[in-house]
C-alpha positions in Angstrom: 89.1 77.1 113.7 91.8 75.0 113.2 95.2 75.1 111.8 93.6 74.0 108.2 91.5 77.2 108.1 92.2 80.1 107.1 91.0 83.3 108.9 88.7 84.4 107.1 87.4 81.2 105.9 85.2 80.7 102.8 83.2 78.1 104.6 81.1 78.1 108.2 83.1 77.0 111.5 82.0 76.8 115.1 84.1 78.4 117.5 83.6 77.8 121.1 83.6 80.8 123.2 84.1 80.6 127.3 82.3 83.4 129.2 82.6 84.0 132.9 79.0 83.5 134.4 77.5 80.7 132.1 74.3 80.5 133.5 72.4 77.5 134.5 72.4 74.7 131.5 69.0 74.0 130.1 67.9 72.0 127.5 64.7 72.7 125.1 64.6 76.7 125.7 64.2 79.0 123.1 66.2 82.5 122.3 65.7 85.6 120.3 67.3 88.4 119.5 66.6 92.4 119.7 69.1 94.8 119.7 72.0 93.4 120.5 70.0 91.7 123.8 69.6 87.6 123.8 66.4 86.5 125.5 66.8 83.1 126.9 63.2 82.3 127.6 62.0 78.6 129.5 64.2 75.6 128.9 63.9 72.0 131.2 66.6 72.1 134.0 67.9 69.5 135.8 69.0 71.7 138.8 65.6 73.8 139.4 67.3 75.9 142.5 68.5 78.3 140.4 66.0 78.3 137.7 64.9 81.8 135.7 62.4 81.1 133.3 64.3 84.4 131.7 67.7 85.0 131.3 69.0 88.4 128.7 72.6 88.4 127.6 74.4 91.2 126.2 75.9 90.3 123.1 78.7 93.3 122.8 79.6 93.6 126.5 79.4 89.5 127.0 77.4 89.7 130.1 73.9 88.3 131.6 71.8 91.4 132.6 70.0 91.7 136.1 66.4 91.7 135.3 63.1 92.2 137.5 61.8 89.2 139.4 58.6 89.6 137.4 59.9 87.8 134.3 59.8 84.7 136.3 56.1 85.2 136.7 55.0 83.2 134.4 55.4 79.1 134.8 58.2 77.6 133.5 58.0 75.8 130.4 60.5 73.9 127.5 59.1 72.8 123.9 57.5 76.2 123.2 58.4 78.6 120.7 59.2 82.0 120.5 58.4 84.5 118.0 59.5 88.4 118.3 57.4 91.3 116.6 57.5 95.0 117.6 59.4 94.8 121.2 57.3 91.8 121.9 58.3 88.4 122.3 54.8 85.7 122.3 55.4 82.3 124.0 52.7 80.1 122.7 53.2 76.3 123.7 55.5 73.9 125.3 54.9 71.1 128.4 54.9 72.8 131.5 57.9 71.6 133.9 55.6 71.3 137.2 52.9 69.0 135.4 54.5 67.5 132.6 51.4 68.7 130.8 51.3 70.4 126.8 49.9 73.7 127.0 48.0 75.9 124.5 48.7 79.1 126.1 49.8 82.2 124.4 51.7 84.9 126.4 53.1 88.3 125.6 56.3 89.3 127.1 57.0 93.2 126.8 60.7 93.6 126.7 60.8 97.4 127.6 59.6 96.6 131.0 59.9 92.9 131.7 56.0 91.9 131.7 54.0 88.9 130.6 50.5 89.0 129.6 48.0 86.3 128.7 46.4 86.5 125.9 43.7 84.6 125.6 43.1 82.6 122.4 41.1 84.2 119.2 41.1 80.6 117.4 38.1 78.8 117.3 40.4 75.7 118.0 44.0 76.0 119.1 45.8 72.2 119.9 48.7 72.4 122.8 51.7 71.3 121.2 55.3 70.9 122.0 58.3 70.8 119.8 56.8 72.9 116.9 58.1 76.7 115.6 56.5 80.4 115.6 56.9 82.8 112.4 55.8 86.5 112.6 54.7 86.8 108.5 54.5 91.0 107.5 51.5 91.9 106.1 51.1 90.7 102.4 48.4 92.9 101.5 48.2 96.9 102.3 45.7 97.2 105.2 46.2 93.6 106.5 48.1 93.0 109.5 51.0 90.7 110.3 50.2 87.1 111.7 52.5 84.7 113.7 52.2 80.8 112.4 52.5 78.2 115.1 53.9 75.2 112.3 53.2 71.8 113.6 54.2 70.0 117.0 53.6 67.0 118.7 49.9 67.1 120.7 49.0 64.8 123.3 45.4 64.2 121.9 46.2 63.6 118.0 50.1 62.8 118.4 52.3 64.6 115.4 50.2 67.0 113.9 50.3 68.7 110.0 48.5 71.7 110.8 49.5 75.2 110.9 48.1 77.7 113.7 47.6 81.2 113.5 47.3 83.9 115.3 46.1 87.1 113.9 48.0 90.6 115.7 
């Protein structure tokens, strides 16, 4: 903050923070958080060298963590979203960096030992979009179970779309 603002403030402020070890810059990647861990997954690079399509950083200890090469198993992405439910984290979405192409796919990444799984679609129709969000919703009823809404997006066939995907756990 600046001079005009008093610690603590009654209003929000950024405040930059420099960390050794950025990381590689990326632009249209997602992030969540789970327990204390940020998962940086997919994101377009312009340098693609040095590209991880994951990237964990410590939050307390303000460090990147080493993790296995499997995480980068899956191809590299931007425009998707991220949703996290029960030490998961489901990718559905996003254009593909090597094709340019909007996917539809849905993929599971286990966090306890750095895993992706496809999982393949339960919708009768699913659109591949880019540029739209993920929700996990808790169950509203006793004996349902939760559900993760996909909310809009832009797809290539229909352009801007006003519909709302989801996919039942």
């Amino acid at each position: 903050p600046d001079c005009s603002v008093s610690v603590p403030a009654n209003s929000s402020f950024w405040q930059r923070e420099e960390y050794p070890d950025p990381g590689l810059a990326r632009a249209s990647h997602k992030a969540v958080v789970d327990h204390g861990i940020m998962w940086v997954i997919g994101g377009y690079v312009f340098n693609s060298s040095d590209y991880q399509m994951v990237k964990a950083y410590n939050l307390s200890s303000h460090r990147w963590l080493s993790l296995n090469v499997s995480v980068n198993s899956v191809m590299g992405r931007y425009g998707h979203s991220l949703a996290l439910h029960e030490g998961k984290i489901y990718m559905y979405g996003g254009k593909i960096d090597s094709t340019g192409n909007v996917t539809s796919q849905l993929w599971v990444f286990h966090i306890q030992n750095q895993t992706w799984v496809f999982l393949s679609a339960r919708a009768q129709e699913q659109w591949a979009v880019v540029g739209h969000s993920a929700h996990v919703v808790p169950p509203l009823l006793e004996g349902s179970s939760p559900v993760m809404l996909v909310l809009f997006g832009h797809c290539p066939l229909y352009g801007y779309i006003s519909q709302v995907q989801e996919y039942h756990f």
